[in-house]
Every structure is written in structure tokens, then in C-alpha cells.
C-alpha positions as CSV (number, residue, x, y, z in Angstrom):
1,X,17.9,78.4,155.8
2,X,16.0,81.5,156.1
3,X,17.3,84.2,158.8
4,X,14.5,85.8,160.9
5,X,13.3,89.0,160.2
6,X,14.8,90.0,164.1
7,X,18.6,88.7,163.4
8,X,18.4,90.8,159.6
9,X,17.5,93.7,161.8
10,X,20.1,93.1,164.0
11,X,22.6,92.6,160.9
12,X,21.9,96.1,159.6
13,X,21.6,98.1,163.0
14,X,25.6,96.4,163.3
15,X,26.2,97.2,159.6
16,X,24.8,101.1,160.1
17,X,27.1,101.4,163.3
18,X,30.1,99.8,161.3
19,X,29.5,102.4,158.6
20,X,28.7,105.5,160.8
21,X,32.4,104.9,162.1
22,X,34.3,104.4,159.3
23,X,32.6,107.6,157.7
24,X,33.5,109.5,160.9
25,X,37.4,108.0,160.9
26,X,37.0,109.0,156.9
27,X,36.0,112.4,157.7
28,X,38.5,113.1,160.7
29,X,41.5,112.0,158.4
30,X,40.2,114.1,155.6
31,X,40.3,117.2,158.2
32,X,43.6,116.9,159.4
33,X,44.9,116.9,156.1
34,X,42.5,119.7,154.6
35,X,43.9,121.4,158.0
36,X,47.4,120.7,157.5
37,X,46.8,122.3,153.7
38,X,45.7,125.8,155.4
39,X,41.9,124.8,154.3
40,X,40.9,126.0,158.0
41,X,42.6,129.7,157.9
42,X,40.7,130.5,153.8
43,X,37.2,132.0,154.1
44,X,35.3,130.3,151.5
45,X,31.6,129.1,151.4
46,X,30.9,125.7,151.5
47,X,29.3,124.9,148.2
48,X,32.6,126.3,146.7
49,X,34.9,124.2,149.0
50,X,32.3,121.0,148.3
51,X,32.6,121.9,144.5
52,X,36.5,122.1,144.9
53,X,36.5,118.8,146.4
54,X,34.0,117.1,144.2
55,X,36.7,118.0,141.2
56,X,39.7,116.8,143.1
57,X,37.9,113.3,143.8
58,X,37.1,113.1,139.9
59,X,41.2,114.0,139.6
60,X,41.9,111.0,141.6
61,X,39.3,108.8,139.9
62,X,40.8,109.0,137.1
63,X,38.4,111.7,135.5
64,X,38.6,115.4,134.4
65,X,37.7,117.8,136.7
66,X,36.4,121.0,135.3
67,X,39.4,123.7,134.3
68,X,36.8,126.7,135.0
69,X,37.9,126.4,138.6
70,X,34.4,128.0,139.1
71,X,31.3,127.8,141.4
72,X,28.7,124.3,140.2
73,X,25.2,124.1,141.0
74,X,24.4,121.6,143.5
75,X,21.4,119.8,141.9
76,X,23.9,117.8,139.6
77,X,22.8,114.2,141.1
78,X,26.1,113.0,142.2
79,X,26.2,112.5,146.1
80,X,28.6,114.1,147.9
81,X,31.3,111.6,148.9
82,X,32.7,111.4,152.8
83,X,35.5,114.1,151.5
84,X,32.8,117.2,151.6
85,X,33.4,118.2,155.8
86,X,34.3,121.1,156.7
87,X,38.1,121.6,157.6
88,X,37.1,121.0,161.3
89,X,36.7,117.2,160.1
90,X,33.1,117.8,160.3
91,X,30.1,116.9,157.6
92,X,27.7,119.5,157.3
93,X,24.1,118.5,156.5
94,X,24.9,114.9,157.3
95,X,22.9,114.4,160.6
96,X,20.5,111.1,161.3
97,X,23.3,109.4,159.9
98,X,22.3,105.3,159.3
């Protein structure tokens, strides 16, 4: 049987809600530990820390992360996974979340 257009709406609104707080519990654990690390005390700009984190996911998905240890353009197409807040557990540019 065929669910009414009101009840799928109803699924994703629950569905966006359910993501929007995982992504924030995401975020806030990610923090603490990039806090913990001494990420909060360095005075680096945020495309470098994104880029820095961006390699370290690759590490732990199994990939190679670059060895140039330098600064990436952003325009590669990869979306930037939950890990890319600031060290205040934070996500920058991520606002109208779903």
C-alpha cells in the first residue's frame, strides 16, 4: 500500500531532525578531542585545518593522504565530512542544516 504524500513528509522532517542530531553529537565529540589535541590554542586558517582533516579521514579510510602536508584547493568535489568544525565543536558554513 501506498503511504500519503503527508506521512512521507512527516518521515523525512523525523529523518532530518534524527540526522541534524547525530551530526551535532558527531561534531561535539570531534571537538573535545581536537581540543584535548591543543587544536584550540594553534592559529591556523580553516581551509588549512579542513585540508588537515580531510587527509587524516583518507588515513583512516584506508587511503593515502597527501605527504606535501600543504594547503589544497577547496573546489576538489569531495564534501566535507562532519569532522571539518572548528575546535569549538562547531561547523562553519553549515547553517540551514536538513
Amino acid at each position: 500500500m501506498k503511504k500519503p504524500s503527508s506521512k512521507i513528509r512527516n518521515e523525512i522532517a523525523r529523518l532530518q531532525e534524527q540526522l541534524k542530531l547525530a551530526e551535532t553529537r558527531e561534531a561535539e565529540r570531534i571537538g573535545r578531542i581536537a581540543l584535548k589535541a591543543g587544536l584550540g590554542e594553534i592559529e591556523v586558517e580553516e581551509a588549512e585545518l579542513q585540508a588537515a582533516f580531510e587527509d587524516l579521514a583518507k588515513q583512516f579510510r584506508g587511503g593515502e593522504a597527501p605527504s606535501t602536508g600543504g594547503k589544497r584547493g577547496g573546489g576538489d568535489g569531495e564534501s566535507a565530512p562532519p569532522a571539518t568544525q572548528d575546535a569549538s565543536g562547531a561547523t562553519p558554513g553549515r547553517t540551514g542544516e536538513a
